[in-house]
N, C-alpha and C positions, 0 to 999 in steps of 0.2 A: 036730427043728430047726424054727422057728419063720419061716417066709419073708412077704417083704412080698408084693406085687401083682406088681410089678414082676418078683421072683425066681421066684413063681408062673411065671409064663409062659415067661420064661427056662429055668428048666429045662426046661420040657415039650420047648423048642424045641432045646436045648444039642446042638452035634455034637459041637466041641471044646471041652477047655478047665476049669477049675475055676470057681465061681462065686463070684470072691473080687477084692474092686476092686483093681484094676492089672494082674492076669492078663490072657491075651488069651486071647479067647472067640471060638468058632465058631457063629454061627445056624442053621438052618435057616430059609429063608423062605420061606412060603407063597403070602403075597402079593407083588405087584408093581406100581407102578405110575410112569409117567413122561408127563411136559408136553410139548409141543410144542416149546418153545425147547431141552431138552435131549434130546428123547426122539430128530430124526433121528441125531443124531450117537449116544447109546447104543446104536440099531435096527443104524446100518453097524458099532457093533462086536460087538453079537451076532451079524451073519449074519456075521463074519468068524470069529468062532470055529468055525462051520461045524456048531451042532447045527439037527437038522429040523425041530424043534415044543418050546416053551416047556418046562420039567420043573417049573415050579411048579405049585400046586394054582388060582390064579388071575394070570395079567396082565393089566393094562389101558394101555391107552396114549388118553391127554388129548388133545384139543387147546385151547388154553383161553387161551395167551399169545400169540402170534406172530398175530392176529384179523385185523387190517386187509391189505387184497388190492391194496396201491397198485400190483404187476405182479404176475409170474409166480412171485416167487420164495418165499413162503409159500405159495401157491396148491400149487406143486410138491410144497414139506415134505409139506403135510397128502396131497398124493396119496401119494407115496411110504410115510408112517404108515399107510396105511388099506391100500396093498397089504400091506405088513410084516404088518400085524395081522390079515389073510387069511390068508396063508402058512404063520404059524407057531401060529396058534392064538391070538393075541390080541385080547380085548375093543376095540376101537374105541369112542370117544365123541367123535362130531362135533362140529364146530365149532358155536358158540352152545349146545349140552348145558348149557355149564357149567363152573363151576372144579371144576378135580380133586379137590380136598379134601372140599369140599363133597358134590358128587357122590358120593366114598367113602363119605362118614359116611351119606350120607342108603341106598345102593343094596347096600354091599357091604362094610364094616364089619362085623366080627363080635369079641365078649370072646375072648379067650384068645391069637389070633393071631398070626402076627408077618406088619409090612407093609415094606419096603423101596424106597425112593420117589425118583427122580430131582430131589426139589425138597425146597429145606431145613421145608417148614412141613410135610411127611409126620407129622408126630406129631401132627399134628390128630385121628388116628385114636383116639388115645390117651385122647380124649375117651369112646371106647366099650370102655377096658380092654382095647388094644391095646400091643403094642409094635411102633411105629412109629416107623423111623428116617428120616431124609433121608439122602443118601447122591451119589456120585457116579453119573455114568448108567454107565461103564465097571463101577465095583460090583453097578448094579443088571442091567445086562448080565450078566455074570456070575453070576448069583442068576438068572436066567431060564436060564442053562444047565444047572443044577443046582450050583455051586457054594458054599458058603457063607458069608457073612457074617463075615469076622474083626473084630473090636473089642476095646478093654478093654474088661474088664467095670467098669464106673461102681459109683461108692459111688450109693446109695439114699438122695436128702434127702428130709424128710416135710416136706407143705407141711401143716399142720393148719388145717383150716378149723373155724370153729365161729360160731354166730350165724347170722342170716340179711340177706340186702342190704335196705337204706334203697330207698325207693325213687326213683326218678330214679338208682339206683347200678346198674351191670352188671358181669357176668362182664369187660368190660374193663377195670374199674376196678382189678380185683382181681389181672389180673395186669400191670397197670402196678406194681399196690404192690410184690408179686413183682418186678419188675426195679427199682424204687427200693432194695430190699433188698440184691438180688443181685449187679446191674451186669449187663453185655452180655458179662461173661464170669465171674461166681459162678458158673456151672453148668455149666461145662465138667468133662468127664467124670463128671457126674452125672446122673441119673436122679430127675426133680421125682415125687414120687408125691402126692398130695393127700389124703388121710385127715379126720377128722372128725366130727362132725354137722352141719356147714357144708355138706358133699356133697350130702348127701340133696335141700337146697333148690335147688340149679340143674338145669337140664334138661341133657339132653346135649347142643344146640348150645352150650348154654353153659360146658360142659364143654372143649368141643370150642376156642372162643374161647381159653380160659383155655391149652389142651394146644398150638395152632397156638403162640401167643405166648412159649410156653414155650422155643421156640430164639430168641429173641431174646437167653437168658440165656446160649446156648454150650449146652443140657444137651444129653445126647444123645437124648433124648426126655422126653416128661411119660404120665402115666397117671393114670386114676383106676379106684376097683374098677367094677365089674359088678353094679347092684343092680335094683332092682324099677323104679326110674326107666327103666333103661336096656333093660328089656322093653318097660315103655310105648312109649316111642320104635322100638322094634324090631316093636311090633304095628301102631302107625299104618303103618309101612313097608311092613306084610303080609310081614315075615318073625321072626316070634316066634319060631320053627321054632329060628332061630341062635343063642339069646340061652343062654346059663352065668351062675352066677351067678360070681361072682370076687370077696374079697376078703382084707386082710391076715388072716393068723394076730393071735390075742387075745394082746396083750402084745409083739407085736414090736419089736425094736431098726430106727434107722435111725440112721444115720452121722450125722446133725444133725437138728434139726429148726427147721424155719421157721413161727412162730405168727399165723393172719393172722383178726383179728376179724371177720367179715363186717360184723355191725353199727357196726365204728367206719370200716370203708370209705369215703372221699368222691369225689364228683367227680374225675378226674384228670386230668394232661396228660402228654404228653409234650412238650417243644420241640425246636427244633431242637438240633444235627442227629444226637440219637443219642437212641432206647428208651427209655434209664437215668435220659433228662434230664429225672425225674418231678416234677412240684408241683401241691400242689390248682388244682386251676381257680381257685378262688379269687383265688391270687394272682396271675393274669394277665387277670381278668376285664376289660374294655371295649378291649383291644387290637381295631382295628376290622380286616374278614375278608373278605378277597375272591373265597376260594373253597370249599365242603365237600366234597367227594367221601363218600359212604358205600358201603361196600363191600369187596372183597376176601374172599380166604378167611379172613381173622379174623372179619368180622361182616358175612356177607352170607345170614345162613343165613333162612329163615320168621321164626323169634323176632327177631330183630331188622331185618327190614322191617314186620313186624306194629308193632311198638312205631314206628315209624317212621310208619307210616300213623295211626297212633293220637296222634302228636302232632302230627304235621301237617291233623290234620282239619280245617277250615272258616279254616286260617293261609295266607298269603301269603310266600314267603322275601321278603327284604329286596332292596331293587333293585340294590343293591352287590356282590351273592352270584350267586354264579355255583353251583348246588348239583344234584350229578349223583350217582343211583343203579345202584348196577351188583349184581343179584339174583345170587348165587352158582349159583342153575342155574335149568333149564326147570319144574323140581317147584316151588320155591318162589315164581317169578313166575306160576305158573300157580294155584295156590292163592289168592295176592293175587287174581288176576283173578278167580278163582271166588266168591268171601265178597266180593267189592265192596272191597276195602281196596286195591285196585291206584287206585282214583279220586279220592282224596286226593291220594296222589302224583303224579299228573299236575295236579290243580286247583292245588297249591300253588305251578307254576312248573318244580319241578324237571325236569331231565332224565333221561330212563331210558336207559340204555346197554344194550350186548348182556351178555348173562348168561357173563362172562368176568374176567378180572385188568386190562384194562383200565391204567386211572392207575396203580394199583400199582406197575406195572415198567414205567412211562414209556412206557406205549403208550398216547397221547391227555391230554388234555388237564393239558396244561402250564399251569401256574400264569403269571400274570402277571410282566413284570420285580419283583424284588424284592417282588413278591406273600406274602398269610398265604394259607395253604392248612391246612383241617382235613380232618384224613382219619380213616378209623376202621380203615387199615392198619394192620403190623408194622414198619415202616420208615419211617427218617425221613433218611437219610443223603442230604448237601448232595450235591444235580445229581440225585438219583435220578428226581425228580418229571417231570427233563426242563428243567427251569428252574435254570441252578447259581445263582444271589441268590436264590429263591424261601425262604419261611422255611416249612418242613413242621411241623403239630404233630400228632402221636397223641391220638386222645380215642375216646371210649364213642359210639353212636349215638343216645344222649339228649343229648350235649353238641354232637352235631355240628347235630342239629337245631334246639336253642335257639339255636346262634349264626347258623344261615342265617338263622333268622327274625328275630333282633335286628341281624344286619350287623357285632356283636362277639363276640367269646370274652364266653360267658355260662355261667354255673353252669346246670346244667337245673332245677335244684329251683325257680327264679323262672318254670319254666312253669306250677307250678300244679296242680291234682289228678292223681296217676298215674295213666294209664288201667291198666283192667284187661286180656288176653292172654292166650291160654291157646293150644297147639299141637292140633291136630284130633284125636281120637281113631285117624281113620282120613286120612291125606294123601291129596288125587287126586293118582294115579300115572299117568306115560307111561314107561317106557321104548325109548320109539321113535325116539330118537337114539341107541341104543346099536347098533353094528351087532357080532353072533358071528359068529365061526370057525366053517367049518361045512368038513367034507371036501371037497367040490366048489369049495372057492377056488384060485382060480387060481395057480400058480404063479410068473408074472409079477410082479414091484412095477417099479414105473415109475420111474426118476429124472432130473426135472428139471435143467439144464445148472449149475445153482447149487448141487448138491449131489455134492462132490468128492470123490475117496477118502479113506479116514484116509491121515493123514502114516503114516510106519513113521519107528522112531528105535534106532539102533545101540547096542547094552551100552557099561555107563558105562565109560570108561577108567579108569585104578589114579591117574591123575592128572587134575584138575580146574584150569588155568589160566585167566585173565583179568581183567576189571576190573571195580568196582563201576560195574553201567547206572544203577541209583538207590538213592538212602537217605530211606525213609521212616517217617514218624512213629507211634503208636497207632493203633490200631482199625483199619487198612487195609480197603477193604472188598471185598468181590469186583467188585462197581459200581463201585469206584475202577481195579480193576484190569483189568478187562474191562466200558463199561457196557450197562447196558439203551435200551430206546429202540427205534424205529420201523426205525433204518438198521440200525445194529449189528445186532440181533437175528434180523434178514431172512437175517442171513449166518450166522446157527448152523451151517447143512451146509457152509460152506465155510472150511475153515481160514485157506490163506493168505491170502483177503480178512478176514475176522474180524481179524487178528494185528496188521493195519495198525493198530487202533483199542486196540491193549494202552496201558494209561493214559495216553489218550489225554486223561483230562480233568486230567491231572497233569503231564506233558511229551509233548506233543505231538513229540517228536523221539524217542522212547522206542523206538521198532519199528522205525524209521531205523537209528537208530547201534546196536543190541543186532545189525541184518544185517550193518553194517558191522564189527563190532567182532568179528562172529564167538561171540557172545553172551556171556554172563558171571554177575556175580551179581547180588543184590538182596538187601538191607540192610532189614531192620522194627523196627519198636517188637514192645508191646503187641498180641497178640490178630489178629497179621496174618493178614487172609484173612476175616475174619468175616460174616456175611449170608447170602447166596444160593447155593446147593449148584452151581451154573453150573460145571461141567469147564472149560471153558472160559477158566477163569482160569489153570489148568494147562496147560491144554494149547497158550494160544495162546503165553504166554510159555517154554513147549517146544517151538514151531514157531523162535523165535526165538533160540534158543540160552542161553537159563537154564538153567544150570549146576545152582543152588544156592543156596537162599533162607535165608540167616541172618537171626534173628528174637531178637525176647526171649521170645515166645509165641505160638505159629497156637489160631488157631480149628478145632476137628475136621477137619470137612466138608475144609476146603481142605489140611490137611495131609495127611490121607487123597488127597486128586485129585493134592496133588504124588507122594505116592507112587504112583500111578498111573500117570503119564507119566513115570517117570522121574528125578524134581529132587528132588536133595537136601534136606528140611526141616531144619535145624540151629540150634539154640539156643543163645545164650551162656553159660555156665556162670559168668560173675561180668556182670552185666548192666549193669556200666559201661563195660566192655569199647566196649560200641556205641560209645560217643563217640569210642574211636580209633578209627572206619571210615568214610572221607570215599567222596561220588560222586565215580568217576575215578581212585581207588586202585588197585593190580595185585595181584590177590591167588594165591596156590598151593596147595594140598590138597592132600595126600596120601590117594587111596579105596581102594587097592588091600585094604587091612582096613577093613572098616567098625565101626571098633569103640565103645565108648560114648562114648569122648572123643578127639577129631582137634583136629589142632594147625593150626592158619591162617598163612598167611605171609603178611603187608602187605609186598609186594617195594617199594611206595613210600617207606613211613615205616620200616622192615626192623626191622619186632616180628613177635612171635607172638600170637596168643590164641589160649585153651582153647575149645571148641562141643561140644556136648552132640547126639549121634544119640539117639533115644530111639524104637529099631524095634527092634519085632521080629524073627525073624529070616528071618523070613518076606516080611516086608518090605524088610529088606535086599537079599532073592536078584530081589521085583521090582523094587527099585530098578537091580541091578546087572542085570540084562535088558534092561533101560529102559525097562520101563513091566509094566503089570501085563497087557497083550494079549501081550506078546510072552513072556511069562513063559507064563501059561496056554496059547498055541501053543505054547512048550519042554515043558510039562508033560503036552500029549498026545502030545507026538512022543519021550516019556521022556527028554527033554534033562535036567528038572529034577528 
């Protein structure tokens, strides 16, 4: 049998399960790794499971998002992550290290593996011939216990690359075209693999760029093979040692395939306020720009501050630009500083922020009222910035830097000869913000007064009553439903503070009346749930008493976390259906079976609709537990 990349790996890793799309598959996971904004809330439910030291082969725990110390209450997280990661045997990466993604690819990234990651852009890894998911932190919890990974298994789309980039064109370009093709949810339940002789020409951060951006499309990760590129990058590392070759079987089938010319690639954007919203630069060129941000775990790797330094040489940004750098870790800013390319970037104006996610996830610098903001992020969804009138657009780090300099959205190709770039044969390396488990850690973790126990929540009853708390439109995002930002995000460890702020940018009375009400349901379009892997969108609208989320279609990530806490995901099974379901309606369930098709009862308007369960059954038993901790505590105490 003839396997892709993707199925390569898979099998090595398979505990449960057939490797056939729609089957549900068991992982083993090797790696681990979780961020700071979701990592305390994961850490309190693995020590609640009660094992003494990690059972994977590697965990690491980030700190990379929650940055700014305005009191006690981040300050605390990170103390409490670093006894955690004493304790049980996990890698720590101090604050200012770096983003977690980056970090992986650059220290501990290895071909063949499989990674499992408390944050939706974990398939960044995939850049090095990984299978790397995002996932919930309760999921990745559990994978640090030893238990495995359930998933379908994804059809296998081939992204076929062939030609090589124009220049002034990047790996971002390329998967911008990727989501012009796709949409923000083409690649749900599928597995992006890249194949080609297009491959061959990118680097692995650019690999890397192209695999991060790849969940923007919904897939369940992206990959590419394992070739002589990706030794190079594994030698300058100084760990060559790690590197397999990996590629598809000659002649292999994939479930579709996607054809993408490198050479007819242009300039790209994205506008507001969603990935998909792609069109040539071109056509949005002299729109004048108030802000650039470069950075993020999409394109903050060496290859793209190098190129960065190399167009901003002997240039001034524009007095109207407000244009700030945020280096994806300590390796890569420290490299700039070594070869002199860090002194560009300072002469030009811009700002250099600390080596973290920063703007990304609305931690600093907020766009002006009604402000253009270009960024060389993954997201662009309205209010995420921190600014809700702010207009976000998506671009490459050659277009973000022609338009600082010109004060408009500018094509880069009007800068003029492309410099040349090449990645160091051998990186200067520190890992001295990394701190190991070492036997002699103390058995103490310290917890801060802002970090509260997990809620507990009682098995689902045979019956499900109440009212619709809201009915919302497509693409919901997990930022719509829980957001990011300076305040919010401070209360990661604390539930019922966190809960107060459930879309809070949507109805501000939303956390109010779902107490009062004694909670209920919620009503979606399209692709509800979509973005950022944040539990927290689960779980604070489970502090809150959600019942049961009827949707037309979730995004993975977040259907996976309702089942996790406990709430029903259910779908309509004729999707006009939604229209009869108003906010403030009384609706009835019948769960006592959970079976594929439950009947609804509008006691308001007194119809029924058909809803579609589409779990497992496995699934099922954590749903009816009420969450996927209280299941795993039944399953050691032989309840389940």
């Amino acid at each position: 049998m003839k396997n892709t990349v993707a199925e390569k790996v898979i099998a090595q890793h398979l505990a449960e399960g057939r490797m056939e799309a729609g089957e549900e598959i068991a992982l083993k996971i090797r790696h681990t790794l979780t961020q700071d904004s979701t990592g305390t809330l994961a850490y309190l439910e693995f020590e609640a499971m009660g094992v003494p030291k990690v059972k994977t082969q590697l965990s690491l725990s980030f700190v990379d998002h929650n940055m700014l110390q305005n009191d006690f209450r981040n300050m605390d997280d990170h103390r409490y992550l670093q006894g955690v990661a004493a304790k049980y045997g996990i890698v720590f990466s101090r604050p200012g290290n770096g983003i977690c993604h980056q970090l992986y690819l650059e220290r501990f990234a290895q071909p063949s593996l499989t990674l499992l990651g408390s944050d939706s852009h974990t398939p960044t890894a995939g850049g090095m011939g990984m299978i790397a998911i995002g996932a919930g932190g309760l999921d990745v919890a559990a994978a640090m216990a030893g238990e495995p990974f359930y998933l379908e298994m994804p059809s296998i789309l081939g992204v076929k690359l062939t030609g090589k980039l124009s220049p002034f064109v990047s790996a971002k370009d390329v998967i911008l075209q990727v989501l012009k093709e796709l949409t923000v949810k083409g690649g749900v339940n599928k597995i992006l693999e890249y194949f080609g002789s297009g491959v061959k020409t990118l680097s692995v951060p650019e690999r890397g760029t192209i695999a991060n951006m790849g969940t923007e499309t919904g897939a369940t990760t992206s990959i590419f093979p394992s070739d002589e590129t990706t030794r190079t990058f594994l030698r300058g590392q100084g760990r060559e040692n790690q590197w397999t070759k990996l590629k598809a079987d000659d002649a292999v089938k994939y479930s579709e395939i996607l054809k993408v010319d490198l050479n007819a690639v242009e300039p790209l954007i994205a506008l507001p306020h969603s990935p998909d919203n792609v069109k040539p630069v071109t056509e949005v060129e002299g729109t004048p720009v108030d802000q650039v941000c470069i950075g993020s775990c999409t394109n903050s790797s060496l290859r793209d501050l190098k190129i960065v330094s190399a167009l901003l040489k002997g240039k001034k940004i524009s007095d109207n630009v407000s244009l700030t750098i945020s280096p994806g870790s300590r390796q890569a800013l420290q490299n700039l500083a070594v070869t002199g390319e860090l002194e560009p970037l300072i002469q030009s104006g811009a700002r250099i922020l600390e080596n973290a996610c920063g703007p990304c996830i609305g931690i600093g610098q907020a766009p002006t009222t009604e402000g253009v903001s270009l960024r060389t992020f993954n997201r662009n969804f309205k209010g995420r910035s921190g600014t809700q009138d702010a207009k976000v657009y998506l671009v490459s780090p050659e277009t973000a830097v022609a338009s600082a300099i010109t004060g408009e959205i500018t094509d880069p190709r009007k800068l003029g000869k492309y410099p040349e770039i090449s990645l160091p044969e051998r990186f200067v390396l520190s890992d001295n913000m990394f701190i190991y488990s070492t036997t002699k850690a103390t058995s103490r973790v310290a917890m801060g007064p802002n970090i509260k126990p997990l809620p507990s929540f009682k098995p689902m009853p045979d019956r499900l009553t109440g009212e619709v708390l809201l009915k919302l439109g497509d693409n919901v995002s997990t930022d719509d439903i829980l957001p990011g930002g300076t305040e919010i995000m401070s209360l990661r460890s604390n539930i019922p503070e966190i809960s107060k702020y459930t879309f809070c940018r949507v109805d501000k009375t939303f956390a109010s009346r779902a107490l009062e009400k004694n909670g209920g349901f919620i009503v979606g379009g399209e692709n509800y749930g979509q973005g950022s892997s944040r539990e927290h969108a689960a779980l604070a609208p489970k502090y809150l008493g959600v019942k049961a989320v009827i949707a037309k279609s979730f995004a993975r990530i977040h259907m996976a976390n309702l089942v996790n806490f406990g709430i029903l995901p259910l779908t309509f099974t004729v999707k006009q259906d939604y229209s009869g379901i108003a906010q403030g309606d009384a609706l009835d369930l019948d769960v006592k079976d959970l079976n594929e098709r439950l009947l609804v009862k509008n006691l308001t308007k007194d119809t029924k609709i058909e809803v579609a369960l589409s779990l497992s059954e496995l699934e099922k038993r954590i749903v009816k537990a009420g969450g996927k901790l209280a299941a795993i505590k039944a399953k050691q105490n032989k309840q389940l």
